[in-house]
OpenMM code with the backbone's topology and positions (N, CA, C; nanometers):
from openmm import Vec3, app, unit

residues = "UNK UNK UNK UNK UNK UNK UNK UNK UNK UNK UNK UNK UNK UNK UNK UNK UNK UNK UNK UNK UNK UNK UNK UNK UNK UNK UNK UNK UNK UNK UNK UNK UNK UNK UNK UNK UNK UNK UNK UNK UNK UNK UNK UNK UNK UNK UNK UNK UNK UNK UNK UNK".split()
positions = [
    Vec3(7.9807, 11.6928, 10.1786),
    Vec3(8.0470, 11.5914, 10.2588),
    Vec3(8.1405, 11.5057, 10.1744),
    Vec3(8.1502, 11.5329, 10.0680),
    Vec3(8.1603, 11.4304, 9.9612),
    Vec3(8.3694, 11.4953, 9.9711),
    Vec3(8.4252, 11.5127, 10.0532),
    Vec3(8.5686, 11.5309, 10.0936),
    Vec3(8.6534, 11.4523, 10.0613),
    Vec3(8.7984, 11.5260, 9.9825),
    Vec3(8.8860, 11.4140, 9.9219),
    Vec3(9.0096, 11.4050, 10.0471),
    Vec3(9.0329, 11.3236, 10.1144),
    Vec3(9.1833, 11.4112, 10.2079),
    Vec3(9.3010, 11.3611, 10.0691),
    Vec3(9.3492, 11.4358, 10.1254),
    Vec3(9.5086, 11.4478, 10.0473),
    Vec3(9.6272, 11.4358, 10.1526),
    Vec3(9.6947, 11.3573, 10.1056),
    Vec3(9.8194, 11.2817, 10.2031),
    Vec3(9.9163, 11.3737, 10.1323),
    Vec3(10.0560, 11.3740, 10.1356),
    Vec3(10.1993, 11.4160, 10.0972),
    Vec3(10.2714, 11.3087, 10.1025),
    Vec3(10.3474, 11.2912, 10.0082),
    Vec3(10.4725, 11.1746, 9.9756),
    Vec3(10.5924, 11.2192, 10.0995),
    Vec3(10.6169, 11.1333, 10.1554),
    Vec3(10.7101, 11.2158, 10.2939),
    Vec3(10.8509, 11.1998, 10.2269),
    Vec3(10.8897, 11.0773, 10.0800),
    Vec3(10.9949, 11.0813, 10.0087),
    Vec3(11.0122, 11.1727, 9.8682),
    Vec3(10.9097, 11.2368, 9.7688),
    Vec3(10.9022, 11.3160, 9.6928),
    Vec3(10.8214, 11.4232, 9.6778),
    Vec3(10.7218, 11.5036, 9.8142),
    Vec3(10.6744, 11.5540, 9.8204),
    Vec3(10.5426, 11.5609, 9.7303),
    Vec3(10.4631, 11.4968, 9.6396),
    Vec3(10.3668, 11.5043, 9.5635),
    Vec3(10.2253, 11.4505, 9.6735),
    Vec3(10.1458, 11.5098, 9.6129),
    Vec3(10.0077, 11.4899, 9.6513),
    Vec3(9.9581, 11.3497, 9.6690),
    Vec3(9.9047, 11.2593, 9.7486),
    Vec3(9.8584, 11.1548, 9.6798),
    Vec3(9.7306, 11.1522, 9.7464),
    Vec3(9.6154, 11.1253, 9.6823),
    Vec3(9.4559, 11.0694, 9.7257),
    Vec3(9.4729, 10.9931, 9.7589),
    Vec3(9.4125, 10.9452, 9.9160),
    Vec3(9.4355, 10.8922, 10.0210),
    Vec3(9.3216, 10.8797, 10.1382),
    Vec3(9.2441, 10.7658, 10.1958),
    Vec3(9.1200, 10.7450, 10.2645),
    Vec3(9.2054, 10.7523, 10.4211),
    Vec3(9.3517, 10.6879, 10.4121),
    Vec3(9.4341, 10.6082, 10.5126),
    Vec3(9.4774, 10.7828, 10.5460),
    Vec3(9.4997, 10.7988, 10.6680),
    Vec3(9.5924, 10.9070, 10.7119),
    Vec3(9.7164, 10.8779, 10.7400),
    Vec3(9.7214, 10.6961, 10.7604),
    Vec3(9.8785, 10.6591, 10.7803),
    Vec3(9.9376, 10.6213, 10.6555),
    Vec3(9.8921, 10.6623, 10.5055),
    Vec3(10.0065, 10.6373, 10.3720),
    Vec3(10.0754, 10.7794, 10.4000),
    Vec3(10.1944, 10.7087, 10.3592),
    Vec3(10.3285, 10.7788, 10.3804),
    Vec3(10.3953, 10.8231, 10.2281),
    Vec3(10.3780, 10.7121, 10.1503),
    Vec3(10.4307, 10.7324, 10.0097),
    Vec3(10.3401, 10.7373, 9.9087),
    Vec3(10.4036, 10.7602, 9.7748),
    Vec3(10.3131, 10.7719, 9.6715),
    Vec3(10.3537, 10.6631, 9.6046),
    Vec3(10.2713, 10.5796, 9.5025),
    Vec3(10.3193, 10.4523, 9.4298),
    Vec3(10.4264, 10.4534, 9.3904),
    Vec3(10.4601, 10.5436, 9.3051),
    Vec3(10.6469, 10.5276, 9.3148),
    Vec3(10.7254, 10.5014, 9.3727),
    Vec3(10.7172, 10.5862, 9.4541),
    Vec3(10.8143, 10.5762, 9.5718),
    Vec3(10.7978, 10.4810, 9.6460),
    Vec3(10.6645, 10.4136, 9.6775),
    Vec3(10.6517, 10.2513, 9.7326),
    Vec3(10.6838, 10.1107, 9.6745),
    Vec3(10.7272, 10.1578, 9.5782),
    Vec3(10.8154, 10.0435, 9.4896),
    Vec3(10.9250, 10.0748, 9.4972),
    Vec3(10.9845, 10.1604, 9.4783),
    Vec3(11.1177, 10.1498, 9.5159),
    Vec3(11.1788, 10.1561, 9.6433),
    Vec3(11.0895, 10.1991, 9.7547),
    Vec3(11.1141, 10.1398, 9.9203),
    Vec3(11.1257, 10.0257, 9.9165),
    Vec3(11.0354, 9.9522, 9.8328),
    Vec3(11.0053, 9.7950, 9.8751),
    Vec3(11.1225, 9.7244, 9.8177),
    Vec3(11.1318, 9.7541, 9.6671),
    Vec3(11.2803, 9.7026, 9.6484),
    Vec3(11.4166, 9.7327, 9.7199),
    Vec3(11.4243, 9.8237, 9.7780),
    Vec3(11.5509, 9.8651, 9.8844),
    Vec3(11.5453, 9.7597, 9.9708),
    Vec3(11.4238, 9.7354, 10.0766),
    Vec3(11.3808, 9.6920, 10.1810),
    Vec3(11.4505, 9.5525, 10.1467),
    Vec3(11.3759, 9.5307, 10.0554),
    Vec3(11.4048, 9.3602, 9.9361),
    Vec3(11.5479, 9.3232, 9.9680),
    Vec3(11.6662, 9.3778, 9.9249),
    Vec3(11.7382, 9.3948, 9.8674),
    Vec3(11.8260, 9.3923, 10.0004),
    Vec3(11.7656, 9.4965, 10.1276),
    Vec3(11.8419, 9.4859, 10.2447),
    Vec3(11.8102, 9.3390, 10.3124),
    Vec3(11.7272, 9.3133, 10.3872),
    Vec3(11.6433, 9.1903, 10.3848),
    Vec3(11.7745, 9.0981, 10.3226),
    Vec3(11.7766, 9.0830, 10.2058),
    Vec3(11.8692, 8.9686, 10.1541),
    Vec3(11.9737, 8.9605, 10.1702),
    Vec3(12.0242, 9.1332, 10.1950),
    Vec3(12.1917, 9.0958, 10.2563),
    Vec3(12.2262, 9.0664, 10.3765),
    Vec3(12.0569, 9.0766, 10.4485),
    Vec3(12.1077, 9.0461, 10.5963),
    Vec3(12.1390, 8.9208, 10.6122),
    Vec3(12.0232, 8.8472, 10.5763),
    Vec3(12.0229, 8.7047, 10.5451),
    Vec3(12.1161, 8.6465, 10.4668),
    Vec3(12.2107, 8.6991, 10.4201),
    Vec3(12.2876, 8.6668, 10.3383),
    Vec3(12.4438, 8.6603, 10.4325),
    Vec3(12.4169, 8.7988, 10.5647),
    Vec3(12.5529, 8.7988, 10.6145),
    Vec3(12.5311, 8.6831, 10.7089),
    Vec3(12.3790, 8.6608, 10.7456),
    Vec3(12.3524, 8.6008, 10.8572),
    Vec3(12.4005, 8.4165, 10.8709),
    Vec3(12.4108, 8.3746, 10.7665),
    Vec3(12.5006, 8.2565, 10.7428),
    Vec3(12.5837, 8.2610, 10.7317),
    Vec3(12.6710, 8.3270, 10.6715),
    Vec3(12.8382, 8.3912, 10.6842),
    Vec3(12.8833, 8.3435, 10.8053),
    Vec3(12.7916, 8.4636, 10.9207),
    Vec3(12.8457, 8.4307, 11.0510),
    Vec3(12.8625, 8.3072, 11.1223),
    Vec3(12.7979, 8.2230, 11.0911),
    Vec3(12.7248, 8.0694, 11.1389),
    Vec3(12.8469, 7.9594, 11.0555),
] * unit.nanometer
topology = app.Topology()
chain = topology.addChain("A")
for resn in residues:
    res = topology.addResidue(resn, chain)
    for name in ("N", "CA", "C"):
        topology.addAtom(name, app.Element.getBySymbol(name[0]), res)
C-alpha cells in the first residue's frame, strides 16, 4: 500500500513526487511561473494608473 503517485511537469515534462493530483509543476518551473506572474501583476498595476 505503501504507493508513490507521480505527477508530470505540464511545463518541462519531468517526474515530480506528488500526494496532490492537482500539482502541475515541478519546483523549478514554479519559481519561475511565479516570477513571470510577479512581474505581469506589476505591469498591470503599473498600466493601471497610467490610465487614471
Amino acid at each position: 500500500m505503501n504507493e508513490k503517485n507521480l505527477a508530470v511537469c505540464q511545463k518541462c515534462g519531468t517526474e515530480i513526487q506528488s500526494f496532490s493530483a492537482m500539482r502541475k509543476w515541478c519546483i523549478e518551473c514554479r519559481e519561475i511561473i511565479r516570477l513571470q506572474q510577479a512581474r505581469e501583476r506589476k505591469q498591470r498595476k503599473k498600466n493601471s494608473k497610467k490610465s487614471k
